[in-house]
ZAMARGU-4260 file (C-alpha; in steps of 0.2 Angstrom, whole numbers, plus 5000, padded with zeros to 4 digits):
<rodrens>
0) 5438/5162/4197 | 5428/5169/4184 | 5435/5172/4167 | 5453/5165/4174 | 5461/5152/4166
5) 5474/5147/4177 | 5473/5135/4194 | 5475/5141/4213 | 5478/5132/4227 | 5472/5135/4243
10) 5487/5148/4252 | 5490/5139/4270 | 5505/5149/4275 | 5504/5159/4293 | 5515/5173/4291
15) 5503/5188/4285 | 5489/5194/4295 | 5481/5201/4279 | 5475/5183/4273 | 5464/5182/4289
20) 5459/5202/4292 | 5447/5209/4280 | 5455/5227/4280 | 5474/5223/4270 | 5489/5233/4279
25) 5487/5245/4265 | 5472/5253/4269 | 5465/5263/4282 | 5448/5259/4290 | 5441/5273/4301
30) 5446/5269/4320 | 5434/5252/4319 | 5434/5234/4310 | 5420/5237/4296 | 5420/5256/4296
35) 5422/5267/4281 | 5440/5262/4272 | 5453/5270/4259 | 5468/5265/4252 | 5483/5272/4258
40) 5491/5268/4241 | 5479/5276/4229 | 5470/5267/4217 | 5458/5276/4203 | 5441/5272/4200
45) 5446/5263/4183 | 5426/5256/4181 | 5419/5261/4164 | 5400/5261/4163 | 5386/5265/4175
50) 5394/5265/4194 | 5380/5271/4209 | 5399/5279/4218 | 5396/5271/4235 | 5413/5262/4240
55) 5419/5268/4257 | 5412/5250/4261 | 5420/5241/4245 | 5434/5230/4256 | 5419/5220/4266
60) 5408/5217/4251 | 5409/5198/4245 | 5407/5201/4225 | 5403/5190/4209 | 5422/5195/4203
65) 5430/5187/4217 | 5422/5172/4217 | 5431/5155/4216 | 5427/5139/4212 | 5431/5123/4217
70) 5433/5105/4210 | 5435/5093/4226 | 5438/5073/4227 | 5431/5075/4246 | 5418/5089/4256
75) 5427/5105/4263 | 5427/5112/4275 | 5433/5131/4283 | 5430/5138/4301 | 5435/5152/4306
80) 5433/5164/4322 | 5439/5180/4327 | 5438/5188/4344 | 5445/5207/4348 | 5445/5220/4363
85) 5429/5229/4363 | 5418/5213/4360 | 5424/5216/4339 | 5419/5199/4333 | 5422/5191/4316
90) 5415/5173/4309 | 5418/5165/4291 | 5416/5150/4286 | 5416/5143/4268 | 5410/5124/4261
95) 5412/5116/4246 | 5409/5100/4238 | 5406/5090/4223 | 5390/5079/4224 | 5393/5075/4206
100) 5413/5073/4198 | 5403/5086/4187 | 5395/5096/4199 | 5403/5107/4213 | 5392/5121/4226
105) 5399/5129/4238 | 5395/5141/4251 | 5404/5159/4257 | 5399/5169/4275 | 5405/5179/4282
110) 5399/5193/4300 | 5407/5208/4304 | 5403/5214/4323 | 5412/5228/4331 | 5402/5239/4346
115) 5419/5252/4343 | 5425/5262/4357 | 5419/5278/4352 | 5401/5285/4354 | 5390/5279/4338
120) 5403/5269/4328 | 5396/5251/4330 | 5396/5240/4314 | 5387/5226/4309 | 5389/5217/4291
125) 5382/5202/4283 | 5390/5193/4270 | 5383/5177/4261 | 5389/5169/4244 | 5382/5154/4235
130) 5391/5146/4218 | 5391/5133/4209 | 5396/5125/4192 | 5390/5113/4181 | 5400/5102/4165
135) 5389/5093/4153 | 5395/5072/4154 | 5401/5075/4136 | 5411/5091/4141 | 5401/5102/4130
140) 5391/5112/4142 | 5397/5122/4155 | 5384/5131/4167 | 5389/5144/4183 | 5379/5150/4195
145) 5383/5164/4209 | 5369/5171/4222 | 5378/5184/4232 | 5371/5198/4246 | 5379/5210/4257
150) 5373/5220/4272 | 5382/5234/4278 | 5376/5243/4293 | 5388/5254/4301 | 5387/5270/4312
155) 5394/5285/4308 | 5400/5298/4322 | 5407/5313/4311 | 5424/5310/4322 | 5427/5317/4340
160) 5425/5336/4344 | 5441/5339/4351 | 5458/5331/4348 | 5466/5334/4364 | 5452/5327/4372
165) 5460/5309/4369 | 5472/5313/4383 | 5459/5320/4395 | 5465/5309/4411 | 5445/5309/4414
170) 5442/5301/4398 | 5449/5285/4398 | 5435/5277/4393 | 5432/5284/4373 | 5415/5283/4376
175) 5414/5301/4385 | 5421/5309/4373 | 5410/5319/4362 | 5408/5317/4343 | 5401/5327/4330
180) 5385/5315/4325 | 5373/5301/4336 | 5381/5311/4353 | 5361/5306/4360 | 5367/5285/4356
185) 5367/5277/4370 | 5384/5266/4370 | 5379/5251/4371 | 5395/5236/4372 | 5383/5221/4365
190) 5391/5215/4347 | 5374/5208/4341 | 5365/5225/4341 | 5363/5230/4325 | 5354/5244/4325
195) 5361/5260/4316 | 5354/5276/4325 | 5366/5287/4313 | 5373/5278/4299 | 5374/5272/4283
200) 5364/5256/4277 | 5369/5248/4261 | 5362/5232/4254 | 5364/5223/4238 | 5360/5207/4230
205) 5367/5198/4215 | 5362/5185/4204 | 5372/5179/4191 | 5370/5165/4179 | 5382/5160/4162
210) 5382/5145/4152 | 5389/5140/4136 | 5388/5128/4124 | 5407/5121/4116 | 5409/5114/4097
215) 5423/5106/4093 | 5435/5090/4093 | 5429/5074/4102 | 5443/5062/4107 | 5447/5049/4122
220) 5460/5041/4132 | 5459/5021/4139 | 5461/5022/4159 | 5461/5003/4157 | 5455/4990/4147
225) 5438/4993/4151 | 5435/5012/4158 | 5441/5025/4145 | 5439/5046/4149 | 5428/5055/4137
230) 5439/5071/4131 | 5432/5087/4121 | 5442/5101/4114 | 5432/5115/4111 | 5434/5125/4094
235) 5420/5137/4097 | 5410/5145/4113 | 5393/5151/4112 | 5393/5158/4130 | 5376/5167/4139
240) 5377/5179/4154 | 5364/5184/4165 | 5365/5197/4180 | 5352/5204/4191 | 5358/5214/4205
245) 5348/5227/4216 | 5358/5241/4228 | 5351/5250/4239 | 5358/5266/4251 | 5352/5274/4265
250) 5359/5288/4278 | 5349/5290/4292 | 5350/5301/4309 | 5334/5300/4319 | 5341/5312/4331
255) 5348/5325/4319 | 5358/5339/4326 | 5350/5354/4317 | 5367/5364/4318 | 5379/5352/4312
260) 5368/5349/4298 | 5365/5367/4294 | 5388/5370/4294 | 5392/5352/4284 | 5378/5351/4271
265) 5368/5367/4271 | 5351/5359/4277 | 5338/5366/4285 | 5330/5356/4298 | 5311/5361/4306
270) 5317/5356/4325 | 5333/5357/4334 | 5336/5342/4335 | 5325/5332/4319 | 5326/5316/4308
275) 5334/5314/4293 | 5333/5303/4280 | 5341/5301/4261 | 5339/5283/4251 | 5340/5280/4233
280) 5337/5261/4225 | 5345/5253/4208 | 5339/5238/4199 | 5352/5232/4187 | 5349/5217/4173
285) 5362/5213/4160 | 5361/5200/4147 | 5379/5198/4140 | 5380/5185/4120 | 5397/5181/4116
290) 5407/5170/4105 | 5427/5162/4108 | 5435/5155/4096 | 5452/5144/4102 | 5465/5144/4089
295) 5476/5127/4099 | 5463/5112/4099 | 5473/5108/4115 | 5477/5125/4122 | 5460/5131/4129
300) 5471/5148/4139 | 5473/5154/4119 | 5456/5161/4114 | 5448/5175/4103 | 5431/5183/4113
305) 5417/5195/4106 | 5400/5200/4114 | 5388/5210/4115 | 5379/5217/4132 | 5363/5226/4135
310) 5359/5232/4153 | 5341/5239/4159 | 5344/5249/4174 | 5331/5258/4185 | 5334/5270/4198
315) 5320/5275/4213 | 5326/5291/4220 | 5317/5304/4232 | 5309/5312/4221 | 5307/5303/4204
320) 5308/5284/4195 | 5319/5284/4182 | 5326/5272/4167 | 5342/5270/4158 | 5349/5257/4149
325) 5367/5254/4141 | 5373/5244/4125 | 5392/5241/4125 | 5401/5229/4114 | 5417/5220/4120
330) 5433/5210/4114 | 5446/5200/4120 | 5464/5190/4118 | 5470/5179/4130 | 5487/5169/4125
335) 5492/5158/4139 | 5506/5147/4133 | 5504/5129/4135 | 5524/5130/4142 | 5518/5141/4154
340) 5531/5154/4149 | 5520/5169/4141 | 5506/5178/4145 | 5495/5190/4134 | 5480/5198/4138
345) 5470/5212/4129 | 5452/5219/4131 | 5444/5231/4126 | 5426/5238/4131 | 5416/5252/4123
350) 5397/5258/4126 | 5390/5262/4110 | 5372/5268/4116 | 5365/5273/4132 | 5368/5281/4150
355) 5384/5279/4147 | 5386/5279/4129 | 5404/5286/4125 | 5413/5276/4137 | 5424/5263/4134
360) 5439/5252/4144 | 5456/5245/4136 | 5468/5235/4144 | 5485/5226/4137 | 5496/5216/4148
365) 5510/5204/4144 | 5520/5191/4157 | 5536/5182/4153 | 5541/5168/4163 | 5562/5168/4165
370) 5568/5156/4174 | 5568/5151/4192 | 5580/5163/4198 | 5573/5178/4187 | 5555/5176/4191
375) 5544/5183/4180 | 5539/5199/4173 | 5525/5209/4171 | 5520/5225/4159 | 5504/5231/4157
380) 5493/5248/4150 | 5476/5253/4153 | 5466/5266/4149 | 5447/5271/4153 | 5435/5284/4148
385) 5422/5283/4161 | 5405/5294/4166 | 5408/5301/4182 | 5398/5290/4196 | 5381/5292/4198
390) 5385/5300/4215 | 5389/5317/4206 | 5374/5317/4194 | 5361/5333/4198 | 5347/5317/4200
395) 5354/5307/4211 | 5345/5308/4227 | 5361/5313/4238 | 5364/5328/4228 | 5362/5341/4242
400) 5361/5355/4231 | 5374/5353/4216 | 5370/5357/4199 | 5386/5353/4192 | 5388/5344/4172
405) 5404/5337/4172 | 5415/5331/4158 | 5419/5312/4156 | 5433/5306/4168 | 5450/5299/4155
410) 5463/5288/4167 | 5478/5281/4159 | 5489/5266/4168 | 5504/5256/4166 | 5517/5249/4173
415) 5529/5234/4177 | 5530/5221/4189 | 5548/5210/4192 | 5545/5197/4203 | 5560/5185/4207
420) 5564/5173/4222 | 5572/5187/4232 | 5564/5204/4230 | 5549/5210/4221 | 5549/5228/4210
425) 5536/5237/4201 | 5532/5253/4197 | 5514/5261/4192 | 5511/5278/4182 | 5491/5285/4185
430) 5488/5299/4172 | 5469/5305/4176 | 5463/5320/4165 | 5444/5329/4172 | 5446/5320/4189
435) 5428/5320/4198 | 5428/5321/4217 | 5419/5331/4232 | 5426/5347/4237 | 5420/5345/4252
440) 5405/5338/4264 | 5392/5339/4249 | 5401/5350/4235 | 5405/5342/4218 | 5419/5348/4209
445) 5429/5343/4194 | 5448/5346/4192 | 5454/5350/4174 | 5470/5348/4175 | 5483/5331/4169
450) 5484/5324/4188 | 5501/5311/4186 | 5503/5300/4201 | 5516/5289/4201 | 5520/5273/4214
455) 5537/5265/4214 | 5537/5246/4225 | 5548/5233/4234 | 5546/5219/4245 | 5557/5206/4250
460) 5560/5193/4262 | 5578/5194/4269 | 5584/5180/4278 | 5593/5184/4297 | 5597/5167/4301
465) 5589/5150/4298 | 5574/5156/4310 | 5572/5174/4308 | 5567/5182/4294 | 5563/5200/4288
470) 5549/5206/4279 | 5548/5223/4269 | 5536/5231/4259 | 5540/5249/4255 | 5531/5261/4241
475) 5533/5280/4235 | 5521/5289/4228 | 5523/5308/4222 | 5509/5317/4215 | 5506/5338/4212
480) 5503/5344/4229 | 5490/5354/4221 | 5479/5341/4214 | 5463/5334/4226 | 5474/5315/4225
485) 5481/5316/4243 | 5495/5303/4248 | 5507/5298/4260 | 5524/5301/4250 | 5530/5284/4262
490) 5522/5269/4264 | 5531/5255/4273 | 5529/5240/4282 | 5541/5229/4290 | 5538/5213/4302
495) 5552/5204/4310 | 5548/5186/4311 | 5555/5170/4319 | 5548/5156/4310 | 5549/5138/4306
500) 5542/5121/4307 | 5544/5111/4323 | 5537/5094/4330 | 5534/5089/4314 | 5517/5098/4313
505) 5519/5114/4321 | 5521/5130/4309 | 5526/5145/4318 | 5529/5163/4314 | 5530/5176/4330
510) 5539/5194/4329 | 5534/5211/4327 | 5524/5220/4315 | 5526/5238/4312 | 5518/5250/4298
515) 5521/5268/4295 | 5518/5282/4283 | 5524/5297/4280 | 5513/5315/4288 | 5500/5321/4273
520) 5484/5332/4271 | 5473/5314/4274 | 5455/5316/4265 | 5440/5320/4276 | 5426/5311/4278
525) 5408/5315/4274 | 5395/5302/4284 | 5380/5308/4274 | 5386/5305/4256 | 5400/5292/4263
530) 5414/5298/4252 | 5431/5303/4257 | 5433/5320/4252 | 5452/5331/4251 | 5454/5343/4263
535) 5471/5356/4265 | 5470/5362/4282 | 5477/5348/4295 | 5489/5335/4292 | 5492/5320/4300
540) 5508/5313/4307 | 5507/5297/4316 | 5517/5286/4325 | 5520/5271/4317 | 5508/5257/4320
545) 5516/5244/4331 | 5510/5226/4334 | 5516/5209/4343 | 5511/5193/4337 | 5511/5174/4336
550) 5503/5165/4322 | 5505/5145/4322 | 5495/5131/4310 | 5495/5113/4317 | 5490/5103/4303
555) 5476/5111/4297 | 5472/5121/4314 | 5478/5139/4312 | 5477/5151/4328 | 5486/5170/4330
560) 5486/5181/4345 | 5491/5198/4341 | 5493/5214/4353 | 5489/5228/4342 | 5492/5247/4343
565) 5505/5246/4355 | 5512/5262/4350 | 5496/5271/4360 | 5507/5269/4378 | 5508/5287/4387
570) 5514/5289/4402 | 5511/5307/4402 | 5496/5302/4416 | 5499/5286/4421 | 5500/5271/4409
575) 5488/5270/4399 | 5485/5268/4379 | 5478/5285/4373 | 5491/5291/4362 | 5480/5287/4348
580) 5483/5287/4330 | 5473/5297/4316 | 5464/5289/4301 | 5457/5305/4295 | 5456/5321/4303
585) 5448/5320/4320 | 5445/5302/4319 | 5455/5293/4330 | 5460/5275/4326 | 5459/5261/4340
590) 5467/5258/4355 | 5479/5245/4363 | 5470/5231/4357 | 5471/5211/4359 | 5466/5200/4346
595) 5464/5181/4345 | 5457/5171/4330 | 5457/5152/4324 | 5455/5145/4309 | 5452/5127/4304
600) 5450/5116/4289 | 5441/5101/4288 | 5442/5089/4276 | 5428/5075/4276
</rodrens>
């Protein structure tokens, strides 16, 4: 991955759905694979600099930060197909390979297809990366390439009318039941339809380009008699980074409901039933010139960084053009002991000039390796000054009447991590000072006040018997109950396993899986502006979330089959799974559901 210097292996283990599913056990997605998401354990916008605010979609997004890349002796290969109740479908596939012992590509997709089971909630998304990198014969040079474009498209039904109406005995079939937006869609069951009638459209595309050029030590090492390796130590980095990204958002509704709009957002439409339309466009190019500096000739973990950045940004909006740029300098320490037995990181960030001048990002952590039966540990402090996202500024073109100035955003962090063969601990302390959030559908607001979350963690694996094992992960989190941060006090997740290797090559894990948390004031959802907003009226208590599965690998063929929801069961009018849960208020999350999906590796 970029800027990491340690190695990864490829995680071939079947025992947690959340390696295959694209939403993590974690977060809440609205009732449909690729709708609008949150974490249920809260996590702060900690992103200094300009930010357009659109992330309701984050968790589907391939990124330029995430990528990996690869060093292969042979071509590889990944398959991998999902198929779900409802026609929800779901394809990824990745493919990497060295043409070159110097060169390596690769390729990430990855669709998202769910027609949902409610009235306009179909989702389509698009996912495509390309990466590469490049090393100079004499190891000097070092080049990395990454093209990367998302497509969301996802429709947007405001939520159901009525609550109770999910255990109508005539409305079995979720598609009768009315919602608040796209109640004209006709329902339609087929996966590749992608059109969004009502919805949210957001596409962007990244290019990003860095190479560097090392001076340093030469040296060598005799293979045999004949062949010898050519070895370089670098002393000093001159390193080049080049990003060109475009985003684009767009809410549409071609068969607006005048009222709905006139009670959310305070718009005024000319028919009783009208179009509406809001988009806005960003064009984003950074150059980034730094220098590293590596103190241990054969130790390049231990480095000194300094650069400079300058980034052009253009935003087209309804009704103007406008441009911005940013000049920020940045520093880093990175100390990753050749033994392996510490860890130091420290960075630092600040935006001297420009829209975002004033801002800045610091981050200090430190690892310690024990021994194998400690584990390690982990401390680390963070603290950002950060422009509140673009979303909230008077031009953007989703302001729906605001004219709000708001005072830069300040978010402390820090924590600890103990992680040891038996149990893992950690604990998180958020202190977030001018916290910038929608009050509602459309209203901005700004809350002055010191808002402290804090998170306490475990999970562990507790061994039953030589088969069965146990698997908790459990998190508090406490906040001011006054404070817009809604959470689940609760967060736990628990899946009894019986596992093992059999035959030789067959890896199984089979059990139950159930997650639950705790009744809470869960945030609302705004479909124009796609922002989760707080609300203090309803309060949701669910049942927890209960699922039976069977995962198995044989050799490098991996399939699970999961019945999911299977808390939903009434009897209350004949069986039937309609005791639905609630991802936000009036929105329902899925029904019983089965779901079957493969996975295979190939290598050539």
């Amino acid at each position: 991955m970029l800027d990491s210097s340690g190695r990864r292996t490829i995680d071939s283990s079947v025992n947690d759905f959340d390696k295959y599913f694209p939403v993590p056990s974690t977060w809440q997605a609205l009732g449909n694979n690729g709708a609008a998401a949150f974490p249920l354990i809260f996590q702060p916008n900690m992103k200094a600099g300009w930010d357009a605010g659109f992330h309701a979609y984050d968790i589907y997004r391939l990124t330029i930060d995430d990528t990996r890349f690869y060093k292969t002796t042979r071509p590889f290969t990944m398959l991998g197909y999902q198929l779900a109740s409802g026609k929800e479908q779901m394809i990824k596939a990745l493919h990497t390979q060295n043409p070159r012992p110097n060169l390596n590509v690769g390729l990430d997709y990855r669709l998202i297809t769910a027609p949902g089971f409610f009235i306009s909630q179909n989702t389509n998304h698009n996912a495509y990366r390309l990466f590469g990198n490049y090393q100079g014969k004499r190891k000097r040079y070092n080049a990395y390439l990454v093209l990367v474009g998302n497509t969301i498209r996802a429709s947007e039904n405001g939520g159901i009318q009525g609550d109770s109406l999910l255990k109508d005995p005539n409305k079995k079939d979720r598609f009768s039941i009315p919602v608040n937006l796209g109640n004209s869609a006709a329902y339609n069951t087929n996966p590749f339809v992608t059109t969004v009638r009502t919805g949210n459209t957001y596409k962007d595309f990244s290019f990003f380009f860095r190479h560097s050029y090392d001076l340093g030590k030469k040296d060598s090492v005799a293979i045999n008699d004949s062949t010898s390796e050519f070895l370089f130590y670098p002393k000093l980095r001159i390193q080049h980074s080049f990003t060109y990204s475009t985003y684009n958002y767009r809410f549409s509704d071609i068969l607006a409901d005048s009222v709905t709009y006139q009670h959310w957002y305070d718009t005024t439409l000319k028919k009783a039933t009208d179009t509406f339309s809001i988009k806005e466009k960003w064009k984003v190019i950074s150059n980034d010139l730094s220098l590293l500096q590596f103190p241990d000739t054969k130790n390049t973990s231990q480095f000194i960084m300094a650069g400079v950045t300058i980034q052009n940004i253009k935003g087209t909006f309804t009704n103007a053009v406008s441009d911005f740029y940013n000049l920020s300098v940045h520093g880093e320490y990175r100390n990753r002991t050749r033994n392996k037995l510490w860890d130091i990181l420290l960075k630092a960030e600040v935006y001297l000039n420009g829209l975002n001048a004033g801002d800045y990002s610091l981050y200090a952590s430190l690892d310690r390796y024990l021994n194998k039966r400690l584990g390690n540990v982990s401390l680390f402090f963070r603290n950002v000054n950060r422009t509140p996202s673009f979303i909230f500024d008077n031009r953007t073109s989703f302001n729906l009447g605001n004219a709000n100035s708001f005072n830069k955003e300040n978010i402390i962090s820090f924590g600890a991590t103990a992680n040891t063969p038996y149990v893992t601990l950690s604990f998180k302390d958020h202190l977030i000072t001018n916290y910038t959030y929608f009050s509602d559908y459309y209203h901005t607001a700004q809350y002055s006040k010191l808002i402290n979350l804090l998170q306490v963690s475990a999970s562990s694996r507790i061994r039953i018997s030589k088969h069965w094992n146990n698997y908790i992960d459990a998190v508090v989190q406490h906040t001011d109950g006054a404070a817009p941060v809604k959470v689940p006090l609760l967060f736990l997740r628990n899946r009894l396993a019986y596992e093992g290797r059999f035959y030789k090559n067959l890896n199984i894990s089979a059990g139950i899986e159930a997650r639950y948390y705790t009744a809470y004031k869960a945030n609302n959802y705004s479909p124009v502006l796609g922002q989760f907003v707080p609300q203090d009226t309803a309060t949701i208590r669910n049942l927890p979330d209960i699922a039976a599965f069977v995962h198995f690998r044989i050799k490098s063929f991996t399939t699970y089959i999961r019945a999911e929801n299977l808390n939903t069961v009434s009897f209350a009018n004949g069986f039937a799974f309609v005791n639905n849960n609630f991802a936000a208020p009036h929105f329902p999350t899925q029904g019983f559901m089965i779901r079957l999906g493969i996975q295979w590796w190939f290598v050539n």
